[in-house]
C-alpha positions as CSV (number, residue, x, y, z in Angstrom):
1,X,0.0,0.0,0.0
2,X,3.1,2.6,0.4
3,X,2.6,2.7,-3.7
4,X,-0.3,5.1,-3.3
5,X,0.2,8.9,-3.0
6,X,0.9,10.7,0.1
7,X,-1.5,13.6,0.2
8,X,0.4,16.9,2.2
9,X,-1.4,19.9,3.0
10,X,-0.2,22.7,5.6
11,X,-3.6,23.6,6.1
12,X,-4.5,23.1,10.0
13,X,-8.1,23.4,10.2
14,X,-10.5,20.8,9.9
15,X,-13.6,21.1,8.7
16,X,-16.8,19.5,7.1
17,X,-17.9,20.4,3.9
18,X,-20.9,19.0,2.1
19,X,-21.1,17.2,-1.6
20,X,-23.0,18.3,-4.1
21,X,-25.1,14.9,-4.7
22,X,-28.7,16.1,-3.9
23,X,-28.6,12.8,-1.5
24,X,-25.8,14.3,0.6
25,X,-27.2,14.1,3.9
26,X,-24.5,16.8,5.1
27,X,-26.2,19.6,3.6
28,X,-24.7,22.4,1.0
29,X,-22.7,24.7,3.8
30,X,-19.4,24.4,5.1
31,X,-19.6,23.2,9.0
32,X,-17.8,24.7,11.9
33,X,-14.7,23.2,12.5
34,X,-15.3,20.1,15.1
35,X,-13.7,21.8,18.4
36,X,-16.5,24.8,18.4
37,X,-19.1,22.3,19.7
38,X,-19.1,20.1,22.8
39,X,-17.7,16.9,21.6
40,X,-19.7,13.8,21.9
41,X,-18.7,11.1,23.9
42,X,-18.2,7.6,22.8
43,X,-19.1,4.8,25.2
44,X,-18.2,1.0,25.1
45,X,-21.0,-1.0,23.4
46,X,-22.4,-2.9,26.9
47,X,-22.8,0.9,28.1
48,X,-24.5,1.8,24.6
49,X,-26.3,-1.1,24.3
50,X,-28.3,0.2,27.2
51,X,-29.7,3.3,25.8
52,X,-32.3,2.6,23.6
53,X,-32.3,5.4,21.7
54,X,-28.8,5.3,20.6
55,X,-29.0,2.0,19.3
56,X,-32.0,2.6,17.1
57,X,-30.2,6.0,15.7
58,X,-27.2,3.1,15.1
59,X,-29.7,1.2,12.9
60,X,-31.7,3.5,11.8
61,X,-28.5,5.2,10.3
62,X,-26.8,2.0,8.8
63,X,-30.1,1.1,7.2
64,X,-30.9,4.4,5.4
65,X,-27.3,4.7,4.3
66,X,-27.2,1.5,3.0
67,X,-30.5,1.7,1.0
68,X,-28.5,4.2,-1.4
69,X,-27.5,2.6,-4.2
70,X,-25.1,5.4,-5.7
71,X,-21.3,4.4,-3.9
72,X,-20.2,7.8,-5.2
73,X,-22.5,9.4,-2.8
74,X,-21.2,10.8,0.5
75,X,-24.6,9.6,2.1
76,X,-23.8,5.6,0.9
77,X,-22.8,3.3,3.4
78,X,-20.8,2.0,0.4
79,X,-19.0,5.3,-0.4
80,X,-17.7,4.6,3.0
81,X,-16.8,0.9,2.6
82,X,-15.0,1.7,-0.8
83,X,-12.9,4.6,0.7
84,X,-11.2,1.7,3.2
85,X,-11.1,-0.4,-0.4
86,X,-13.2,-2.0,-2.8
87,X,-14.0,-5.8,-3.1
88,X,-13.2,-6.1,-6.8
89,X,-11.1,-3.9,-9.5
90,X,-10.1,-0.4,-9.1
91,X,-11.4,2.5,-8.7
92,X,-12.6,5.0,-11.5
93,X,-11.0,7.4,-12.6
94,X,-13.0,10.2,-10.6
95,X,-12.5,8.4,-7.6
96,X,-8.9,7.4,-7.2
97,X,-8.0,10.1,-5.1
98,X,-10.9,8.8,-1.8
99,X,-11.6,4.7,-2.6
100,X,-9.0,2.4,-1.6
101,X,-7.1,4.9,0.7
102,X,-6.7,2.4,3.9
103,X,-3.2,2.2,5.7
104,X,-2.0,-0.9,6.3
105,X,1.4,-2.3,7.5
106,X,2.8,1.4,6.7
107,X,3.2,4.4,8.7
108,X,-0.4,6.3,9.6
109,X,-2.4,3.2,10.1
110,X,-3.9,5.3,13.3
111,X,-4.5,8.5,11.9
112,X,-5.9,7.5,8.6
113,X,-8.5,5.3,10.3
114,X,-9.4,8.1,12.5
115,X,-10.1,10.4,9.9
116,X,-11.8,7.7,8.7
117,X,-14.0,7.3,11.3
118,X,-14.6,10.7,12.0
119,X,-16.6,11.4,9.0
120,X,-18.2,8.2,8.3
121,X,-19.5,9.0,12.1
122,X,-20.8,12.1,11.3
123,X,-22.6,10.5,7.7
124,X,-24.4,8.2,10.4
125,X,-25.7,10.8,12.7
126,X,-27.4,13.0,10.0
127,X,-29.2,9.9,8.2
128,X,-29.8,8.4,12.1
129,X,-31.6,11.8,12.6
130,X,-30.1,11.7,16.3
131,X,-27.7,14.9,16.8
132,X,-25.8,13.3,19.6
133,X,-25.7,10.0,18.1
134,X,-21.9,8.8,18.5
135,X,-20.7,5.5,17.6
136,X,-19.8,2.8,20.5
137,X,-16.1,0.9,20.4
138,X,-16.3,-2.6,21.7
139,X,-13.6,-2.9,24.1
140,X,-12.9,-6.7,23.5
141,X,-10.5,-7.2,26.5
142,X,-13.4,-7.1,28.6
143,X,-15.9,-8.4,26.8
144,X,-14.8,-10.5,23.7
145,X,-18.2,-11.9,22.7
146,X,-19.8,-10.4,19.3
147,X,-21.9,-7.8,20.9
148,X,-25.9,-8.7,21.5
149,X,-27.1,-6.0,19.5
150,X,-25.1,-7.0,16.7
151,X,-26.3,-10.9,16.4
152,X,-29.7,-11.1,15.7
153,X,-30.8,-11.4,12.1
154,X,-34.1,-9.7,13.1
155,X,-35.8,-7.4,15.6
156,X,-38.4,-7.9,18.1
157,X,-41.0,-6.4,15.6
158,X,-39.5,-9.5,12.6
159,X,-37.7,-6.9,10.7
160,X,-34.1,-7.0,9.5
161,X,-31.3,-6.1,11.9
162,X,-29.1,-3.1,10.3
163,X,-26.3,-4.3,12.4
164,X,-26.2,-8.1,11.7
165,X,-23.7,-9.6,9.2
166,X,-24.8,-12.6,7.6
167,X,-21.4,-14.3,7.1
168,X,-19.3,-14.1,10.5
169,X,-17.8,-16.9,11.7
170,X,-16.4,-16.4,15.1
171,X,-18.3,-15.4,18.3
172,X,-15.6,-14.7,20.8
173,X,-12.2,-13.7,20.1
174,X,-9.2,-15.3,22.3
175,X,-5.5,-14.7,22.2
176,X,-5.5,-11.3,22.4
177,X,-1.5,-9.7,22.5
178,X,-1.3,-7.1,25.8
179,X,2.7,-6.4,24.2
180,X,1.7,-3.7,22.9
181,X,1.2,-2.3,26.4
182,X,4.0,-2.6,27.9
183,X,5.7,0.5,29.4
184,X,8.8,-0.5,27.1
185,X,6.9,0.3,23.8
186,X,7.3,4.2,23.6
187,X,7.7,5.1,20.1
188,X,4.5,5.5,18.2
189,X,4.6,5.9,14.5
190,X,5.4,2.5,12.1
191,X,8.7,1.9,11.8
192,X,11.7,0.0,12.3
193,X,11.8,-1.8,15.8
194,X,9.2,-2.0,18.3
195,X,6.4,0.5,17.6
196,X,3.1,1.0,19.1
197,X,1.8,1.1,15.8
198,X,3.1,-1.7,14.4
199,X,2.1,-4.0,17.2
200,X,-1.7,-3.2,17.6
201,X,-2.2,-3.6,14.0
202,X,-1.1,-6.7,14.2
203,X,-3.0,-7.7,17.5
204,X,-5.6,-7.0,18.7
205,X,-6.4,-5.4,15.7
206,X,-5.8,-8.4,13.1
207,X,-6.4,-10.8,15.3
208,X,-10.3,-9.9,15.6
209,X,-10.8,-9.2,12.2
210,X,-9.7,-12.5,11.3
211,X,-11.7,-14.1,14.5
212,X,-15.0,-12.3,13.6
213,X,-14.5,-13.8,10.0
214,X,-16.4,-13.4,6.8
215,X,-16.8,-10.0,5.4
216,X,-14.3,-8.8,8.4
217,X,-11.8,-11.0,7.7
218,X,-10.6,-9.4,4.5
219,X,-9.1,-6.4,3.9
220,X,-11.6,-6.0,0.2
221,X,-14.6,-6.6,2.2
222,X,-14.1,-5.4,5.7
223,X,-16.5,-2.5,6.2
224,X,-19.7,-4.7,4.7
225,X,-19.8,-6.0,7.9
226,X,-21.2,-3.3,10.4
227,X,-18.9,-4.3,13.7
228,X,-16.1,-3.1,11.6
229,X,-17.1,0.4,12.8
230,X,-17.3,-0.4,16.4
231,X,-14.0,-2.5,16.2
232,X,-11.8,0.1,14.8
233,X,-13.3,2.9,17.3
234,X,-11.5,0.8,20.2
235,X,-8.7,0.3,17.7
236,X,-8.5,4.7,17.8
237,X,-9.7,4.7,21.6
238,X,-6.5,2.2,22.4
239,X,-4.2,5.2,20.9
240,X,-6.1,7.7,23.3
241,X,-5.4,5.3,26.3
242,X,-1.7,5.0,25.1
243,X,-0.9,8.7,25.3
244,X,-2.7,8.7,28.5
245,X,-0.7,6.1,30.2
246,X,2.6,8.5,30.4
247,X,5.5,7.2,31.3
248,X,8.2,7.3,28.2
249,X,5.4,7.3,25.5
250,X,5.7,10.3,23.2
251,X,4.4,11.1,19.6
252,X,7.0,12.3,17.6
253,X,8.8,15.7,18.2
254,X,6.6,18.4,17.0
255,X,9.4,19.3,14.7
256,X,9.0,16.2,12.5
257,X,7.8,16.5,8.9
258,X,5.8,13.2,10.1
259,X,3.2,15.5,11.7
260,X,2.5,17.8,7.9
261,X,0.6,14.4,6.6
262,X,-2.9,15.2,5.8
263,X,-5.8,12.9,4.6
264,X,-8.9,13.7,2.3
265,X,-12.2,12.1,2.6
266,X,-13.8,13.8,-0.2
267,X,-13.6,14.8,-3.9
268,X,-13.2,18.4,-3.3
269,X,-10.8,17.9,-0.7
270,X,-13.1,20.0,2.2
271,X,-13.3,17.2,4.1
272,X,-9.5,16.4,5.6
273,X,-8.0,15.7,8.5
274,X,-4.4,16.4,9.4
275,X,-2.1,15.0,12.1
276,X,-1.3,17.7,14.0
277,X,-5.3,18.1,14.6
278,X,-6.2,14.2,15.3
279,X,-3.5,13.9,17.9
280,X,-6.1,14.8,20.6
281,X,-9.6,13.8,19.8
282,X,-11.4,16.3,21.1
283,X,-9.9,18.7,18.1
284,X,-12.2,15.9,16.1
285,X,-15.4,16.5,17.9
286,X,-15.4,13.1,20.3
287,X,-13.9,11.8,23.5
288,X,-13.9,8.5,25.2
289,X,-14.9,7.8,28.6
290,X,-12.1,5.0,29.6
291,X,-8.9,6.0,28.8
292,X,-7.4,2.9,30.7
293,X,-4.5,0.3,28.7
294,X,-5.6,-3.2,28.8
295,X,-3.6,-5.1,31.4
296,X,-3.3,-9.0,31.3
297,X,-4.6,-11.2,33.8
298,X,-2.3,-12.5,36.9
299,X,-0.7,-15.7,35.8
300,X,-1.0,-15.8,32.2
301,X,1.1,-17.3,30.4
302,X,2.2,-18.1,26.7
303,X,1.5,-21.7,24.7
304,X,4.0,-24.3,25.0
305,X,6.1,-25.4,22.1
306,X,4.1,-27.6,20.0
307,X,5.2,-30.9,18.7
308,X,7.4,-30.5,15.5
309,X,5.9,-31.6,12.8
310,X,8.4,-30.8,10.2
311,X,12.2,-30.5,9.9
312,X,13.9,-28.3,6.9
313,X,17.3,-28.2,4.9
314,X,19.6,-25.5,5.9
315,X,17.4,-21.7,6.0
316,X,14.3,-23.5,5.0
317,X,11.4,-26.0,5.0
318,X,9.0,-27.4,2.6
319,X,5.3,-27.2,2.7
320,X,3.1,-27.3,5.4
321,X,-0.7,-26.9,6.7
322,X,-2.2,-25.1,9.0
323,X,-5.4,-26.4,10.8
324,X,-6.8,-26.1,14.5
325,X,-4.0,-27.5,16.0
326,X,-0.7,-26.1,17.0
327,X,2.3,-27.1,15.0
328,X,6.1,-26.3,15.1
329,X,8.8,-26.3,12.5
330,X,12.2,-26.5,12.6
331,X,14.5,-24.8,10.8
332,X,18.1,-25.7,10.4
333,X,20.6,-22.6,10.2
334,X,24.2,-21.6,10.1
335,X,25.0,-20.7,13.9
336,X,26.5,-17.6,12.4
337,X,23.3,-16.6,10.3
338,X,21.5,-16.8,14.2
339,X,24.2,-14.2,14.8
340,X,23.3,-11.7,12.4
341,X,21.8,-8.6,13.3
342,X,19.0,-8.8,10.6
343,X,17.0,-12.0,10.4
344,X,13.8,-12.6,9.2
345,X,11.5,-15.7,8.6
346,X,9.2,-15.3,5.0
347,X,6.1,-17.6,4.2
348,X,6.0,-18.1,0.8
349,X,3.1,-18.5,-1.3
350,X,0.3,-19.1,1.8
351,X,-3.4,-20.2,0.0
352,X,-6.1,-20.1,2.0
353,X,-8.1,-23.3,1.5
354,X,-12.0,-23.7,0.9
355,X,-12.4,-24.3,4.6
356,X,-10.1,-21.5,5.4
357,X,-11.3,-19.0,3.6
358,X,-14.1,-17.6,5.6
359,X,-12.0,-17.4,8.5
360,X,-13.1,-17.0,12.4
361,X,-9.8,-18.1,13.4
362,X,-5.8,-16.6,13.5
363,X,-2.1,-18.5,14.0
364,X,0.1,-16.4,16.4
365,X,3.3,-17.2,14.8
366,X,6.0,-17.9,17.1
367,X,10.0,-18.7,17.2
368,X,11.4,-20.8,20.2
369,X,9.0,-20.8,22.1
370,X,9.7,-22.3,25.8
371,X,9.0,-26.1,26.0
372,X,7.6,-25.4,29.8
373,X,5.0,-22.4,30.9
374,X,6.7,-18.6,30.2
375,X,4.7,-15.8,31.7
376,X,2.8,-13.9,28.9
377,X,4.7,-11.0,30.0
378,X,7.6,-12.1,27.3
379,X,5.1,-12.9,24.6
380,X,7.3,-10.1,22.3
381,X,10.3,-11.8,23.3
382,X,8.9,-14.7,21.0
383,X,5.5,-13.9,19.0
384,X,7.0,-12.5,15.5
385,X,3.3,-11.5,13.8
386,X,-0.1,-12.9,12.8
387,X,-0.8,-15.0,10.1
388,X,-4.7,-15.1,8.3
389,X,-7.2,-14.1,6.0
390,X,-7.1,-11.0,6.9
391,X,-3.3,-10.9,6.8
392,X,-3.4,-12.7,3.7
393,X,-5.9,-10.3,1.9
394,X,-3.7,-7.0,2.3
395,X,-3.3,-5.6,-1.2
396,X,0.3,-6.0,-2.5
397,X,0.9,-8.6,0.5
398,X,-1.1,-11.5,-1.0
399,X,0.5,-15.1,-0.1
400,X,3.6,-13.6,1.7
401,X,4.2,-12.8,5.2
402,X,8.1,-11.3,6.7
403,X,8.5,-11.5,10.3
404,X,11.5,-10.2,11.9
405,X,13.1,-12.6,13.9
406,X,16.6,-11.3,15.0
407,X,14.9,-8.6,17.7
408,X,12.9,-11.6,18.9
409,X,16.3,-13.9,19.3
410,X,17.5,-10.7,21.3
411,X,15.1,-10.4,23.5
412,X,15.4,-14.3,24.4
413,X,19.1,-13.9,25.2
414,X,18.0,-10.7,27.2
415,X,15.6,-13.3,29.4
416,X,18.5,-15.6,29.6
417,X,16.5,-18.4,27.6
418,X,18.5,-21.0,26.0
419,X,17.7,-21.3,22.7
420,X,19.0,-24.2,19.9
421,X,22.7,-22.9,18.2
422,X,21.4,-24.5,15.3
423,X,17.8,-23.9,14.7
424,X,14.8,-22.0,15.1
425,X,11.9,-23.5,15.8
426,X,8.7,-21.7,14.0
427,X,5.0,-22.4,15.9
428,X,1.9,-21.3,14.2
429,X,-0.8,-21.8,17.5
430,X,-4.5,-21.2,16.5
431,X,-7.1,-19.1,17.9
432,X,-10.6,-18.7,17.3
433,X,-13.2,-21.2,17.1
434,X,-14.9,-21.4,13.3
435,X,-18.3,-22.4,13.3
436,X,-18.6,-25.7,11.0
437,X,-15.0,-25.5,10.4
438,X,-13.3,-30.0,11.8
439,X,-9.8,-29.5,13.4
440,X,-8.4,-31.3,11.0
441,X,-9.4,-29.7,8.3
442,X,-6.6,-27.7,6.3
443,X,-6.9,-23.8,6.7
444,X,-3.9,-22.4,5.0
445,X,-1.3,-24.1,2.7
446,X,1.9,-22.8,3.1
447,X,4.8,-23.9,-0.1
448,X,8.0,-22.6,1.9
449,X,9.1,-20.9,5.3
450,X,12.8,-19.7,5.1
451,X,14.9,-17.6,7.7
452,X,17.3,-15.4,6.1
453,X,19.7,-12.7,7.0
């Protein structure tokens, strides 16, 4: 995705201007920038789920976007779904420049996304016709069930739930990472290293896409599904808690050309948001009312080794499948490659399967992990990424996954863990529980892992 065009601006306000579809719901006047009004406040989905009112302006606003059928309309739940990216082809011509705009596995995932859902929250509260209609997050640390109000395929009165998603295959997601927590990780933007970024995209972020399954669990198709919105609000709520916490974490100096980046949400390019502004979210019009990091339960701890299932040639192994059931491989190396300051381990040419391709389920990918219980405290010491659908459906990324594994190696010699002088040993665990989905059936075929320097 870094092929696309960076969009710069040193413009610094942030306002909301309307289209000029007749069906804009936004009307034909330029708004007030977000920060002259009180800003709304955006609760967790138990607390929402509670106020009737709120949830029926959440329906009410899904289900009259959605009954637009023209995408290029600011007031189309699929205007909205294409911006993130569109399930098949490219977009036209006259609207390259706001469809397929997400940022993934590059720098800005946060502040795109935030933008993001900025306007597409403001689109819903003019077709909800609720003024103080915010959307919820679903804070799945605490409660990692799909949300109620999201399940049902009808309401009480037999008509069709705006908020239920047909093809989901997961109804709880587990193995959620808490690394990206840790007072350690301090740098935020995507980068080399350990960044804050970096490590919630990866989990919890792809983790529950890939969990919830279906529609969610591919990049294409990800917004179809409505608990997309209320998943990446706790996605944008986690970076508020992460500048809360204190301690050593900082955004970058104020001085940094990273901060001039600026994002467009519509045609006429009215509709931006700018880093400098989304840094505190009450520039943006919304706050949250827990601000608190996630923290992992006393006495967790990570998986075991699995059993190996495979041995490779020197650098590499031959294929291998992934099912509902933990496997490792090992891989033979030159005890001076293990040395090396840059390592990384590369699936090759991954294929989801029939079974697999619906999702509800993730691999943590792991390198030496303990053969007895390690507390879950060192889980970056040896988790290395997340491997998926979702993973798997990234645009440009399509059958490959890189992990690095020499700052993992590091960190294991830092815990004083004695690790092979000869091998690595790579464990792909699974999470999630598919609905209809046998443990043995295969989930992803992989044609080659290899560790290189």
């Amino acid at each position: 995705m870094d092929r696309r065009r960076f969009l710069v601006t040193s413009s610094s306000a942030l306002t909301l201007a309307a289209c000029s579809s007749p069906e804009s719901p936004l009307g034909p006047h330029v708004a007030a920038p977000f920060a002259a009004t009180a800003p709304v406040k955006r609760l967790e989905i138990a607390e929402f789920s509670r106020d009737a009112a709120m949830v029926r302006a959440f329906r009410t606003g899904i289900a009259a976007m959605k009954k637009l059928t023209n995408a290029q309309n600011v007031a189309a739940y699929n205007y909205w779904h294409y911006s993130h990216w569109m399930p098949h082809g490219s977009p036209p011509r006259n609207m390259e420049t706001v469809w397929n705009q997400c940022r993934h596995k590059v720098s800005y995932f946060f502040g795109w996304h935030r933008g993001f859902l900025v306007y597409f929250e403001r689109a819903v509260r003019k077709a909800s016709g609720n003024p103080a209609f915010a959307l919820p997050y679903w804070d799945y640390y605490k409660n990692p069930k799909l949300p109620a109000i999201f399940t049902a395929p009808k309401l009480a009165d037999g008509s069709p739930n705006p908020l239920y998603w047909r093809d989901r295959r997961g109804t709880i997601v587990e193995g959620l990472s808490y690394a990206p927590f840790a007072a350690t990780v301090a740098t935020f933007p995507f980068g080399p290293g350990e960044s804050y970024e970096d490590l919630v995209e990866r989990n919890p972020h792809g983790r529950v896409h890939d969990q919830v399954g279906g529609s969610m669990g591919r990049v294409p198709t990800a917004p179809a599904d409505p608990i997309f919105w209320i998943h990446h609000c706790n996605i944008d709520r986690l970076w508020s808690a992460w500048l809360a916490a204190g301690g050593k974490r900082a955004m970058p100096d104020p001085a940094q050309l990273w901060w001039d980046q600026t994002f467009f949400y519509n045609l006429n390019r009215t509709w931006r948001a700018g880093m400098r502004e989304m840094n505190d979210t009450k520039h943006l019009g919304y706050a949250y009312e827990d601000l608190s990091l996630p923290a992992a339960p006393a006495g967790a701890t990570l998986p075991v080794r699995p059993a190996v299932v495979a041995t490779g040639a020197s650098g590499g192994s031959g294929p291998i499948a992934l099912r509902l059931e933990p496997v490792t491989v090992e891989i033979p190396l030159d005890p001076n490659l293990l040395r090396s300051p840059s390592l990384s381990l590369t699936i090759g040419n991954a294929k989801l399967t029939d079974a697999g391709n619906a999702g509800g389920y993730s691999f943590g990918v792991y390198v030496n992990l303990p053969q007895t219980r390690e507390a879950l405290s060192h889980e970056s010491a040896f988790e290395v990424g997340e491997l998926g659908p979702f993973e798997l459906s990234m645009p440009g990324m399509e059958g490959m996954a890189r992990f690095d594994v020499a700052q993992s190696l590091r960190r294991q010699h830092a815990l004083h863990y004695a690790a092979s002088p000869s091998s690595v040993f790579v464990s792909f665990v699974p999470f999630g529980t598919p609905n209809g989905v046998a443990r043995n059936a295969d989930l992803i075929r992989i044609s080659h892992l290899s560790v290189t320097a």
